[in-house]
N, C-alpha and C positions, 0 to 999 in steps of 0.2 A: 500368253506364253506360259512350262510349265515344268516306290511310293515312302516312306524312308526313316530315317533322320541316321544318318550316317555323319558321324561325326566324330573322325581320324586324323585330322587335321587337313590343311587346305586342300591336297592332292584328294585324296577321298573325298572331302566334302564337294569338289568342285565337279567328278564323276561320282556322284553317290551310287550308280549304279554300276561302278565299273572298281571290280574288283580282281587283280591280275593272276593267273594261275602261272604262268611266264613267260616272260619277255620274246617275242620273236624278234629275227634277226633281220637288220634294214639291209632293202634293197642294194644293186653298190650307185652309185651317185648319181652314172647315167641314166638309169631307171627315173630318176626323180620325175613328179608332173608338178610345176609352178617350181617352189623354193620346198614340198615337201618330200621329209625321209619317207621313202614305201618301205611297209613289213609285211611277211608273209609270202607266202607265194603265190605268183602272177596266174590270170590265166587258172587260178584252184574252181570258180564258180564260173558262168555263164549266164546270161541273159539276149534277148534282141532286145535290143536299145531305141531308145525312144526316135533318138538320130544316130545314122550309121555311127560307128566307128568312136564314140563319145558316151561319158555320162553325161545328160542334163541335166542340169540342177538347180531350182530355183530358191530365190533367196530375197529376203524385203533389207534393201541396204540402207544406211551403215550398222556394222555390227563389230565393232574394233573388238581386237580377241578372238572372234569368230570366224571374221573375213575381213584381212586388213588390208584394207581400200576405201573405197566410196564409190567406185565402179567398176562393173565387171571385168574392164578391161588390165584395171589397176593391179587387181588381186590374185595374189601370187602362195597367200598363205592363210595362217589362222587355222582356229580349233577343228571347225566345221569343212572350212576350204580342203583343209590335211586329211579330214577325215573322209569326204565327198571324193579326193585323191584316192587313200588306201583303198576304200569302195572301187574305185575303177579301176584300180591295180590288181585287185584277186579278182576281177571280172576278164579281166584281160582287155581292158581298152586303156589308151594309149593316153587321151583325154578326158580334161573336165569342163565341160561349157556351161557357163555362170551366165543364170537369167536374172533380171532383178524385178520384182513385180510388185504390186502394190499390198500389202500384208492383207487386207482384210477381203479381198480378192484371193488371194491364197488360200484363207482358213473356210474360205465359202466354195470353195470346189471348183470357181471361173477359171482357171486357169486349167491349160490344157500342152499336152504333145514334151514333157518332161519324165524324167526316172526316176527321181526323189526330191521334196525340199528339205533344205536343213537349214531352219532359221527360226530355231529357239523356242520350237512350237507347242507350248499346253496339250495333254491328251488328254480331251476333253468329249464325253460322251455325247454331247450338242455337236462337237465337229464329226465325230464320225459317223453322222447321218450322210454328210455329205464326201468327204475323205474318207482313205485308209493312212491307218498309224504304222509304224514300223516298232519294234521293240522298243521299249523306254530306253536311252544313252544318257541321260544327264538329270540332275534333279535340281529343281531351283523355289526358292520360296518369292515374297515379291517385298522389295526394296522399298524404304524411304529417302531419296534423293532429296537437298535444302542448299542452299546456300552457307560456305562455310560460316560456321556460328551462330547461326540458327537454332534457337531452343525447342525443341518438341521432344513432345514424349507421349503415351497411351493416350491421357486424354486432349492436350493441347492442341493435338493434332486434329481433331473432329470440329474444332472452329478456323479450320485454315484453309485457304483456297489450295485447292488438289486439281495437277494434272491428270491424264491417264491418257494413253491411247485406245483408239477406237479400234474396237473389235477382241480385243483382249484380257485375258483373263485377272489380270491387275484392275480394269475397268469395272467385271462384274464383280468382284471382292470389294471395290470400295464403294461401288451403288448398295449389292446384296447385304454385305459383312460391317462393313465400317462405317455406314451411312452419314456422311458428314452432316452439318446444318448448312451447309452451300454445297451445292448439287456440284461436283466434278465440272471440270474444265474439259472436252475431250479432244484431244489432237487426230488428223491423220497419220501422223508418225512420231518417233523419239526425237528427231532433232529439232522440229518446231514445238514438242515440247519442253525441252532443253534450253531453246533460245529463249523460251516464254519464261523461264525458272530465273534466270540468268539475266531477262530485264525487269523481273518483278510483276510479272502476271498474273506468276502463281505464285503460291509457297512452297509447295512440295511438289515434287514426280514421282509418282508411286509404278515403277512396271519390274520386274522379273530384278532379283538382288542380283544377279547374275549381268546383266544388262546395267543397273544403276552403278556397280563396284567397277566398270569399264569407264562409264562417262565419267566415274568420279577421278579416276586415274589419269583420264586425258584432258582434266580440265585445267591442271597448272594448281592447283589447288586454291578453285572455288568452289567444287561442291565434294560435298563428303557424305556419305551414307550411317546415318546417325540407330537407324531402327530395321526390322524387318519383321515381316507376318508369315507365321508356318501356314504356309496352305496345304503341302503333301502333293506338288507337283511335280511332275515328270515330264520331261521333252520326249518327243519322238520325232523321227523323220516323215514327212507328209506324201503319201502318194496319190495318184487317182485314184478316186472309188474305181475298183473292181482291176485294179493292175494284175495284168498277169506276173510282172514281175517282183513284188510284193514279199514271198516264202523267197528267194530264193535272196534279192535283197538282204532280207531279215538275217538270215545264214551268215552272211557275209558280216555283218553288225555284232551280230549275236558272238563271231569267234574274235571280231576285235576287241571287244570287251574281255573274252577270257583269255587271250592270250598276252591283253598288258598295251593292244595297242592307244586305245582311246584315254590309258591315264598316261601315257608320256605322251600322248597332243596337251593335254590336261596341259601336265608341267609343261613345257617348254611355251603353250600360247595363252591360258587362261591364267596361271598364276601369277606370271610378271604382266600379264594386262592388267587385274584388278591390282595388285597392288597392297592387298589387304586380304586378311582369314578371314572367310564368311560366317564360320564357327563360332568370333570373337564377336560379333554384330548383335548385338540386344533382341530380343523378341517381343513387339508391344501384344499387349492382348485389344484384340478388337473390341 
């Protein structure tokens, strides 16, 4: 999961790459798709769609903050949801159809017959042998997740059994960069890594701060996010290798960033998810 260091406080830090030139004006209410405000106007871009009448959009669940639910059918909102929304608002389609797929299936190109994913995804020069990226939206370094009171720090940490999800750019930082003396624990997802944190597995969860500042917020406080490792990544949205829809997509991202829409998702679903300024959050050196 994933050039920068913007560091303006939470709203900045949280879209490092979304810098507002100014605010467009929200749809009126009936416009809405799920529970999100649309800005800008309907119908400005075009594409044929993957399925009539809809954006597709895949997504590896849960992502609180992001997409708040646990199933496609739940989810009505969030950073990503809002955003994958305003996306099919200046497209002029009416809907957003939410797929949920398996992440490392996603970042490996198996996945087929959608318009974009938007789930927190590293743009990362190994995946786009097989994907295409959409412009950078978001900038995230990668988190150290502990159980509350938990002491670590720079070097503590390299004797300590580590989560990480599989296929992930958290996972190649701490085989590559941080090589512990016990080899990584690796999950198919966050929440059986979560669960494993939380019965003493592991000792830490290390994936995207952006992702561990959510869990740590909806855990009642048991876990808290004590460190973080500057990698210099950037999310993008994932499409099929060779989308035609791709450039024109991009457009559509590229004027919500300038015109202020992607930092009021920011505030309204990322800052009171985490809980906390990622700004404030320690840096260890690997």
């Amino acid at each position: 999961m994933n050039s920068r260091r913007i560091a303006l406080g939470v709203l900045l830090a949280a879209t490092g790459l979304v810098v507002a030139a100014s605010s467009p004006a929200p749809a009126t209410a009936a416009d809405k798709i799920g529970n999100c405000e649309l800005y800008g106007q309907k119908g400005q871009y075009s594409i044929t769609p993957a399925r009539p009448g809809r954006l597709t959009v895949e997504v590896n669940l849960p992502a609180p903050g992001w997409w708040n639910g646990d199933t496609p059918e739940t989810i009505k909102d969030g950073f990503e949801y809002c955003m994958a929304a305003n996306i099919a608002h200046r497209l002029g389609l009416d809907k957003v159809e939410v797929v949920n797929v398996a992440w490392d299936a996603l970042v490996a190109g198996q996945t087929r017959n959608y318009d974009i994913a938007l789930s927190q995804a590293s743009i990362t020069d190994e995946r786009k042998k097989v994907v295409d990226f959409s412009v950078p939206y978001f900038s995230s370094d990668i988190g150290v997740l502990v159980k509350k009171g938990t002491k670590v720090d720079s070097q503590s940490i390299k004797n300590m059994r580590i989560g990480v999800q599989q296929a992930t750019t958290g996972a190649t930082f701490v085989d590559e960069k941080l090589k512990p003396k016990i080899p990584a624990k690796v999950f198919p997802d966050t929440p059986s890594m979560f669960t494993a944190l939380q019965a003493n597995q592991i000792d830490v969860a290390m994936t995207d701060t952006a992702i561990v500042l959510g869990q740590a917020a909806a855990s009642n406080g048991r876990f808290e996010v004590v460190g973080q490792y500057s990698t210099g990544e950037t999310y993008g949205g994932i499409y099929p290798k060779g989308s035609k829809s791709k450039d024109t997509i991009d457009k559509v991202i590229q004027s919500m960033i300038d015109d202020g829409t992607l930092k009021k998702l920011s505030a309204k679903y990322l800052a009171a998810a985490w809980g906390a300024d990622p700004t404030a959050i320690p840096y260890f050196q690997p």
